[in-house]
N, CA, C and O atoms as CSV, one atom per row, in Angstrom:
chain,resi,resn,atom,element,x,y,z
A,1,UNK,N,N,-29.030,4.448,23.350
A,1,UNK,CA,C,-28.880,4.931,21.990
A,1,UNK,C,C,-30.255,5.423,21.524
A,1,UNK,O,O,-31.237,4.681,21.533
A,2,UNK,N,N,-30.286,6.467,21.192
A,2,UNK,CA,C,-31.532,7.141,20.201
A,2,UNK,C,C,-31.504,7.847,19.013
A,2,UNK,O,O,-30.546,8.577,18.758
A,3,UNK,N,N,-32.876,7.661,17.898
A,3,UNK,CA,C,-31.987,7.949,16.636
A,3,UNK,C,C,-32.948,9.819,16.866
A,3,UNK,O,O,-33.881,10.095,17.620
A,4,UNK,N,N,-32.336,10.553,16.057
A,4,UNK,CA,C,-32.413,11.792,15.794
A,4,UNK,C,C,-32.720,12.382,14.337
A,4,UNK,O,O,-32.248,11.916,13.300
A,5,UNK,N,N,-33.339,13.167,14.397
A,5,UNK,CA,C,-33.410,13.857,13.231
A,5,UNK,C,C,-32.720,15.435,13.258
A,5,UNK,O,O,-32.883,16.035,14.320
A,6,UNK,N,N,-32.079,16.043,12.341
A,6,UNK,CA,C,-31.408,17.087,12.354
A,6,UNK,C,C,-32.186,18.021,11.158
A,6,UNK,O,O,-32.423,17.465,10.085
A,7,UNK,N,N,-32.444,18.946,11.284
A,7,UNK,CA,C,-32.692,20.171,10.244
A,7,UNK,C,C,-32.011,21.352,10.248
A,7,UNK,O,O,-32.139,22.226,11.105
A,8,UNK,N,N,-31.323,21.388,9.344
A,8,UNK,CA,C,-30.211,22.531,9.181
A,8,UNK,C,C,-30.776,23.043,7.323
A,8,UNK,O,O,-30.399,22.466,6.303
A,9,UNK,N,N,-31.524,23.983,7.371
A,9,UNK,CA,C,-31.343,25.108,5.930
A,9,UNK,C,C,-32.403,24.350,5.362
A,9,UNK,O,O,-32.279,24.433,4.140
A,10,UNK,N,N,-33.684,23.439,5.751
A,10,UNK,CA,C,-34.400,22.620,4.702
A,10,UNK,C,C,-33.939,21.321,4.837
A,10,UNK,O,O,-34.927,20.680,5.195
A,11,UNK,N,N,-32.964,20.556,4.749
A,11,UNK,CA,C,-32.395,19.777,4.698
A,11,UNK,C,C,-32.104,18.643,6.371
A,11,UNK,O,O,-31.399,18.891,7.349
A,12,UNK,N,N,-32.853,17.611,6.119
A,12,UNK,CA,C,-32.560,16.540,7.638
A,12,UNK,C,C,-31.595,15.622,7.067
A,12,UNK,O,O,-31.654,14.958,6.032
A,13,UNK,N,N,-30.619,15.728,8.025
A,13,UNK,CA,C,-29.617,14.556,8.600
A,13,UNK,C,C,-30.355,13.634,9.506
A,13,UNK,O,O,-31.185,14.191,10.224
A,14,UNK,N,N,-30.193,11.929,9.667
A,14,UNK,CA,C,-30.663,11.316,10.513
A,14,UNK,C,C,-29.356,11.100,11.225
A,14,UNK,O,O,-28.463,11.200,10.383
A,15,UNK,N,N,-28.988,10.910,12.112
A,15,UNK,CA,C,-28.206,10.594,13.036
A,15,UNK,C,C,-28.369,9.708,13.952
A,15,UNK,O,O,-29.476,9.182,13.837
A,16,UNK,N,N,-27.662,9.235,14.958
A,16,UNK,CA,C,-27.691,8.100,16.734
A,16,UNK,C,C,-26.978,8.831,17.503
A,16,UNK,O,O,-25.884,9.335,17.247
A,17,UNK,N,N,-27.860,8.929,18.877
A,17,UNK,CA,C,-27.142,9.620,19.840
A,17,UNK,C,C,-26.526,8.428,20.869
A,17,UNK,O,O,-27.305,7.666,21.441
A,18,UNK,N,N,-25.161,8.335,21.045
A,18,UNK,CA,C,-25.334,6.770,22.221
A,18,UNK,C,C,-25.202,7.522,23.250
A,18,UNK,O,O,-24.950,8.723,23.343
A,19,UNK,N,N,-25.417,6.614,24.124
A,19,UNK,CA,C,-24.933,6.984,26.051
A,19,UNK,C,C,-25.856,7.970,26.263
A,19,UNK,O,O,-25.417,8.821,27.037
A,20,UNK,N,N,-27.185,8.228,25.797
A,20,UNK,CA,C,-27.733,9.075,26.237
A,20,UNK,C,C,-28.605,9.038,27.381
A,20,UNK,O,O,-29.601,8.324,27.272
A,21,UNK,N,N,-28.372,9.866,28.802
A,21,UNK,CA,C,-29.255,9.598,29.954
A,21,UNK,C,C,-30.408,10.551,29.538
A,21,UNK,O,O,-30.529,11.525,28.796
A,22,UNK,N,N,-31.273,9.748,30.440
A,22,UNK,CA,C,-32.496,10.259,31.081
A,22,UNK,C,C,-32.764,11.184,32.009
A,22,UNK,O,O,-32.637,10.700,33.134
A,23,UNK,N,N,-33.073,12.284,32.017
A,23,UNK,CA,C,-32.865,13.064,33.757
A,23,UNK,C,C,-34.589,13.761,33.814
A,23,UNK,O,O,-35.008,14.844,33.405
A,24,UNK,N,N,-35.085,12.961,34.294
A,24,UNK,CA,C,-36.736,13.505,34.255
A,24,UNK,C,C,-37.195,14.529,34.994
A,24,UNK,O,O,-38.363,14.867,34.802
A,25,UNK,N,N,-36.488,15.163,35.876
A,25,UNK,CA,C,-36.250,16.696,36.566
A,25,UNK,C,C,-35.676,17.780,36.159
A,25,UNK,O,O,-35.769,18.838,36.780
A,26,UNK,N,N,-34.851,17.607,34.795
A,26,UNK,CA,C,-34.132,18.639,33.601
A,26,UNK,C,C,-35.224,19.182,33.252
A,26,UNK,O,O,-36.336,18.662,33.156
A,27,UNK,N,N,-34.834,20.470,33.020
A,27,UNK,CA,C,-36.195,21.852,33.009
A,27,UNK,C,C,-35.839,21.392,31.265
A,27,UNK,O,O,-36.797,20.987,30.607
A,28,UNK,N,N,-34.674,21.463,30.696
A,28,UNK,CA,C,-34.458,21.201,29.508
A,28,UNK,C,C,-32.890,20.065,28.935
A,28,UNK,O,O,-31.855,19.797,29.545
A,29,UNK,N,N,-33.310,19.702,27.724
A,29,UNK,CA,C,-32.706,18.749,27.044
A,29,UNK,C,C,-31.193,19.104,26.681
A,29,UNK,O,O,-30.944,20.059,25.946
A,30,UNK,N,N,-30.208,18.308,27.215
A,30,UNK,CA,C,-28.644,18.790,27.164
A,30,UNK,C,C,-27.900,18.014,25.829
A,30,UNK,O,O,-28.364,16.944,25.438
A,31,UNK,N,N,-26.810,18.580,25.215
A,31,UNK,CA,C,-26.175,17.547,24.507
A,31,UNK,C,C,-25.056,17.635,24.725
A,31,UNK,O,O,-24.638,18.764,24.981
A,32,UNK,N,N,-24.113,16.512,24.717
A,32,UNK,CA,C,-22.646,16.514,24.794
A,32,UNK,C,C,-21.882,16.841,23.681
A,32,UNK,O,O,-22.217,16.334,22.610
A,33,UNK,N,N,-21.027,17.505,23.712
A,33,UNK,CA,C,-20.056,18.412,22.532
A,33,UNK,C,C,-19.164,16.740,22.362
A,33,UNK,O,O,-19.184,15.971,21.402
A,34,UNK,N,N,-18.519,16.624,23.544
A,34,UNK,CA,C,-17.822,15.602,23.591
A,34,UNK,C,C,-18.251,13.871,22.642
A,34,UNK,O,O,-17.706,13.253,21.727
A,35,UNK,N,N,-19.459,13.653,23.475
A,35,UNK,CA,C,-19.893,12.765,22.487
A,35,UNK,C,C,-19.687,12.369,21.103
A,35,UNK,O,O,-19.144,11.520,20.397
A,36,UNK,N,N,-20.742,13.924,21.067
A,36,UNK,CA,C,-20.989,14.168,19.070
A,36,UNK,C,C,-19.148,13.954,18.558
A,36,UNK,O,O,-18.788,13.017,17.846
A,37,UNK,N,N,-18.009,15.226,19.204
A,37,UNK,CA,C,-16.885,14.642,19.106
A,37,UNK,C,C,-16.539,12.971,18.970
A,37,UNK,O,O,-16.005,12.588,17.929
A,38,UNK,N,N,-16.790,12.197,19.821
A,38,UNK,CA,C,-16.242,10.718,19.884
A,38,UNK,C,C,-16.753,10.029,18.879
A,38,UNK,O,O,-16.245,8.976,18.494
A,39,UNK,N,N,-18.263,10.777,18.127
A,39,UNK,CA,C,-18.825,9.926,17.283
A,39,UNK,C,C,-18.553,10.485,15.521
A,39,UNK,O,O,-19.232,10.260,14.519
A,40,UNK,N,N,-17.288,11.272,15.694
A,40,UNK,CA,C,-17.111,11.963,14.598
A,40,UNK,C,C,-17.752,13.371,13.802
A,40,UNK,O,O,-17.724,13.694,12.614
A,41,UNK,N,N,-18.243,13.940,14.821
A,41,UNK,CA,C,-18.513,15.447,14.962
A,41,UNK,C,C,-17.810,16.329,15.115
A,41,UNK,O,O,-16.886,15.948,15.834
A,42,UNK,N,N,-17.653,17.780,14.726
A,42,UNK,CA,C,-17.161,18.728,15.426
A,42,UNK,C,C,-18.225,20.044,15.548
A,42,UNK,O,O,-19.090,20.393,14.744
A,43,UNK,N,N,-17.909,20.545,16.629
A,43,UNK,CA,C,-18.367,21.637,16.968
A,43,UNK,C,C,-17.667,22.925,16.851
A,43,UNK,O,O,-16.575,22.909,17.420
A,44,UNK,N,N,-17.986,24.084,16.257
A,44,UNK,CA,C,-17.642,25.330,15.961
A,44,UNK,C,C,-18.838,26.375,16.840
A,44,UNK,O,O,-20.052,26.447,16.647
A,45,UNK,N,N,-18.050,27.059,17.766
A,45,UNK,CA,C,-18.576,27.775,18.659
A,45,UNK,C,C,-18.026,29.967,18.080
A,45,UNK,O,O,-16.983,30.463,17.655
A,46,UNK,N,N,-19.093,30.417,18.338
A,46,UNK,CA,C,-18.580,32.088,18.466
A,46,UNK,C,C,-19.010,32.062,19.425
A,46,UNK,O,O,-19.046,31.084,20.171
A,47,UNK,N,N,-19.649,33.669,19.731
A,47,UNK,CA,C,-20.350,34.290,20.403
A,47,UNK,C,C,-21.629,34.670,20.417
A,47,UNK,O,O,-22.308,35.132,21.334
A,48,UNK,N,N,-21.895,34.421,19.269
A,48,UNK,CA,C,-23.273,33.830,19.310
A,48,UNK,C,C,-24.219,32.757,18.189
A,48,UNK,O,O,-25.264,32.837,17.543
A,49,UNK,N,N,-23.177,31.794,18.419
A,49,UNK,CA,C,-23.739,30.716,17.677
A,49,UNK,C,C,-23.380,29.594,17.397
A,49,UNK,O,O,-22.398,29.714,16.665
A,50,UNK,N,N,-23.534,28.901,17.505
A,50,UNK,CA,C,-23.205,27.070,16.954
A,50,UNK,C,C,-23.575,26.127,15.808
A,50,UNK,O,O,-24.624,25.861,15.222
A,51,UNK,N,N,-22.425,25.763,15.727
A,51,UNK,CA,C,-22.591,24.684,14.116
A,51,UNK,C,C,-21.983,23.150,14.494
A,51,UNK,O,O,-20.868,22.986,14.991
A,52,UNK,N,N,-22.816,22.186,14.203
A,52,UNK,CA,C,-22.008,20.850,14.316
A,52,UNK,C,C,-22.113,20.306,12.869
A,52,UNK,O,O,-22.904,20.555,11.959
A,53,UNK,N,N,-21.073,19.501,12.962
A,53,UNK,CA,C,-20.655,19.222,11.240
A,53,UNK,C,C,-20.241,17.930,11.507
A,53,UNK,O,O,-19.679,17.541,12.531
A,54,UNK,N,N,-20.607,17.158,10.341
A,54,UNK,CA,C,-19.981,15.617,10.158
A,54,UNK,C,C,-18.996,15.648,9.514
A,54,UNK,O,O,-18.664,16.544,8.737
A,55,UNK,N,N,-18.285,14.439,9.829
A,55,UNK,CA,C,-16.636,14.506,8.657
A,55,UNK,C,C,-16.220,14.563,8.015
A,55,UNK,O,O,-15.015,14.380,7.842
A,56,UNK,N,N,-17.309,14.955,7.065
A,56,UNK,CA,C,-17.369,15.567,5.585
A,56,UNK,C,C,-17.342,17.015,5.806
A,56,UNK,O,O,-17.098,17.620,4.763
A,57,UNK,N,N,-17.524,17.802,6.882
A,57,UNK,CA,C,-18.016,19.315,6.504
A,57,UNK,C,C,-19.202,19.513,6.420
A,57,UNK,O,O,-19.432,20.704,6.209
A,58,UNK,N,N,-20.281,18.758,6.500
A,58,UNK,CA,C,-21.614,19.224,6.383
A,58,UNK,C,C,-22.151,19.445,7.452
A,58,UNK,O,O,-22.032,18.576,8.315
A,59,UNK,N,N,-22.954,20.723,7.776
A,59,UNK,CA,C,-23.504,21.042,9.023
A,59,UNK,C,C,-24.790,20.779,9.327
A,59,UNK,O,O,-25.815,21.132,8.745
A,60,UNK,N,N,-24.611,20.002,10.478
A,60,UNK,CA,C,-25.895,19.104,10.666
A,60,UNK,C,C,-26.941,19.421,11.308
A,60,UNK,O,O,-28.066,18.929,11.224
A,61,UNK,N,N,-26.627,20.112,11.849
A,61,UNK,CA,C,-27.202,21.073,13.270
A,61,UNK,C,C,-26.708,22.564,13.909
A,61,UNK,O,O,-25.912,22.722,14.835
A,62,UNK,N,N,-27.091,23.128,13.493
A,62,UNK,CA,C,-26.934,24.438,14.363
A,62,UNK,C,C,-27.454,25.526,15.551
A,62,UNK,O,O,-27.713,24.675,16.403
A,63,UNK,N,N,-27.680,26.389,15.993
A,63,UNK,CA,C,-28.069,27.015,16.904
A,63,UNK,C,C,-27.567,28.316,17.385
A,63,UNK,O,O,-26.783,28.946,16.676
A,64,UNK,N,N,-27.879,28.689,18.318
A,64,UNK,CA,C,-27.630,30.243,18.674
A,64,UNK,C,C,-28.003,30.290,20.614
A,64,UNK,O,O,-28.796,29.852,21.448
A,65,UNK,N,N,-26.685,31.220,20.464
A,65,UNK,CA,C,-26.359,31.582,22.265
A,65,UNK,C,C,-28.199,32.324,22.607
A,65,UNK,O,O,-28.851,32.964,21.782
A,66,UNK,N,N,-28.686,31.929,24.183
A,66,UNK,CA,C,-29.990,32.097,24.751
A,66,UNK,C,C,-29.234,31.912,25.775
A,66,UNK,O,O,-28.571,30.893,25.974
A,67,UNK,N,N,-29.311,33.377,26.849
A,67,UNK,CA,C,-29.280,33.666,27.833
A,67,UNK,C,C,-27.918,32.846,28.484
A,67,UNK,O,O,-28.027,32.208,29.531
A,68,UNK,N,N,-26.841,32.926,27.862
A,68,UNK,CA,C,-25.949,32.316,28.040
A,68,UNK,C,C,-25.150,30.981,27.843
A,68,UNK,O,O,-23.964,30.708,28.030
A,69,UNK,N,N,-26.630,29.961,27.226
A,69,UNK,CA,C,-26.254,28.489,26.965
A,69,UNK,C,C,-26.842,28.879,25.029
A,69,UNK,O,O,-27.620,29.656,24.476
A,70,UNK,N,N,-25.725,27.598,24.557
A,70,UNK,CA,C,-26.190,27.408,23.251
A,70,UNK,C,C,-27.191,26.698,23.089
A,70,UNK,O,O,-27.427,25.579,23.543
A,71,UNK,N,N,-27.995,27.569,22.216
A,71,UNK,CA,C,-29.925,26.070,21.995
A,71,UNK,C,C,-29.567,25.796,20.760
A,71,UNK,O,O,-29.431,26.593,19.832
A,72,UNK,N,N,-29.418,24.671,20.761
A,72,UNK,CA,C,-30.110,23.605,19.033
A,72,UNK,C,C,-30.992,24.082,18.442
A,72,UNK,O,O,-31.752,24.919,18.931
A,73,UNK,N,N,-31.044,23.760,17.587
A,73,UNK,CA,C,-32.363,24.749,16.675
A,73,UNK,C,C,-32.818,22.716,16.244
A,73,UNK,O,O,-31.985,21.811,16.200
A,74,UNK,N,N,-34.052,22.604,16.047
A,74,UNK,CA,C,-34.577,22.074,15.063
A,74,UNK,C,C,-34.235,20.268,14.631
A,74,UNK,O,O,-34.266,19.589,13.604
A,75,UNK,N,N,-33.832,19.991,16.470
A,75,UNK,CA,C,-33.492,18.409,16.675
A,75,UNK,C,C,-34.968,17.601,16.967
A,75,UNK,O,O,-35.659,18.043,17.885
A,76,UNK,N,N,-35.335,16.715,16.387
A,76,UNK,CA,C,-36.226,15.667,17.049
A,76,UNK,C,C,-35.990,14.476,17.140
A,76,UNK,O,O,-35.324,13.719,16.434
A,77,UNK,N,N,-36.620,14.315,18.132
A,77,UNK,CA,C,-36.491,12.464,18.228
A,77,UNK,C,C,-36.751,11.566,17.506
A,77,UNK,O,O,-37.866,11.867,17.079
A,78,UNK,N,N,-36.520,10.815,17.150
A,78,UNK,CA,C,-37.262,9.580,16.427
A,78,UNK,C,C,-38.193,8.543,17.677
A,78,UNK,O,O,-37.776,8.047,18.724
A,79,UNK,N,N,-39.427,8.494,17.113
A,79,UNK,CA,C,-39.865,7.064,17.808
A,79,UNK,C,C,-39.207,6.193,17.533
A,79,UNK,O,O,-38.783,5.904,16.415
A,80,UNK,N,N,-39.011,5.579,18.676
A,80,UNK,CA,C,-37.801,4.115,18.727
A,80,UNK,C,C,-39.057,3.209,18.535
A,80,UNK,O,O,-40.139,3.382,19.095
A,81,UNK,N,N,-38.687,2.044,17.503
A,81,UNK,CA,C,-39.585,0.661,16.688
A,81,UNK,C,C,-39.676,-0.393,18.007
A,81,UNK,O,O,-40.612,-1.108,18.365
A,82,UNK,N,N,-38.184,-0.183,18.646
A,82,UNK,CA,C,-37.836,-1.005,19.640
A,82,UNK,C,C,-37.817,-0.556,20.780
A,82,UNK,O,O,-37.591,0.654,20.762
A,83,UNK,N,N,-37.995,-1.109,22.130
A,83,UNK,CA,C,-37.422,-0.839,23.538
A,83,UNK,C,C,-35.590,-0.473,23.678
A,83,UNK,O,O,-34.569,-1.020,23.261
A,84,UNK,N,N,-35.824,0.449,24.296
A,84,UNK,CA,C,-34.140,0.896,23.990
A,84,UNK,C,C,-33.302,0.885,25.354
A,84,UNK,O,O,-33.909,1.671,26.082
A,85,UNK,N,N,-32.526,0.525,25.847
A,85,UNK,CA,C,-31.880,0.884,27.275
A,85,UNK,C,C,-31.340,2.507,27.645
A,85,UNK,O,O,-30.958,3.495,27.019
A,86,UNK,N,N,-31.491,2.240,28.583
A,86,UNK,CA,C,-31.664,3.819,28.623
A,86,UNK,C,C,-30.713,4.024,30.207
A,86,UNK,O,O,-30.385,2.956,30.722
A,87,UNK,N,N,-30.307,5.245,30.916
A,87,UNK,CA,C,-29.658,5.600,31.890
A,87,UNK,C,C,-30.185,6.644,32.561
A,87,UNK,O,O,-30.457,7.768,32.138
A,88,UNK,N,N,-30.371,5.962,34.170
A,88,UNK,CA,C,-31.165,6.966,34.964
A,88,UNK,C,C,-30.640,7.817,35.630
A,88,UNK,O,O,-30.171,7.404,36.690
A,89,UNK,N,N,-30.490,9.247,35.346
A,89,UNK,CA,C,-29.424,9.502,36.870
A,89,UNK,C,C,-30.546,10.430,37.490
A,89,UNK,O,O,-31.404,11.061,36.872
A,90,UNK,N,N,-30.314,10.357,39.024
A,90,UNK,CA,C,-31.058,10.497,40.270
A,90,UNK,C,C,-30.111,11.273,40.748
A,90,UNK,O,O,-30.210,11.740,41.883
């Protein structure tokens, strides 16, 4: 689990990402549609662009199609206070 910060228009959402692996050979940082889904998200996709929204309708995060994959715009991590468990895949 890691907590997140979201910036959409000025405005941060804090959020928790769970089940999130580690892959220390990823050229770049992936997110699951599905997840954010299980954790009460939805995702709205075009052709060139992305919006995730909480269950209210508010959009928490967005982004735009790059070279074929959708990029997040404007996610950071939070320093974790605590040691967190984490998942290695090899």
């Amino acid at each position: 689990m890691i907590h997140v910060r979201l910036f959409h228009n000025g405005v941060c959402h804090d959020a928790v990402l769970k089940e999130v692996w580690y892959v220390p050979d990823a050229n770049a940082d992936l997110f699951s549609v599905k997840a954010a889904a299980q954790s009460g998200y939805s995702t709205t996709l075009n052709e060139k662009e992305i919006a995730i929204r909480r269950g209210d309708g508010t959009i928490t995060a967005s982004g735009k199609l790059v070279n074929d994959l959708y990029v997040l715009l404007a996610i950071r991590v939070c320093i974790p206070r605590h040691a967190a468990e984490v998942h290695l895949a090899t």
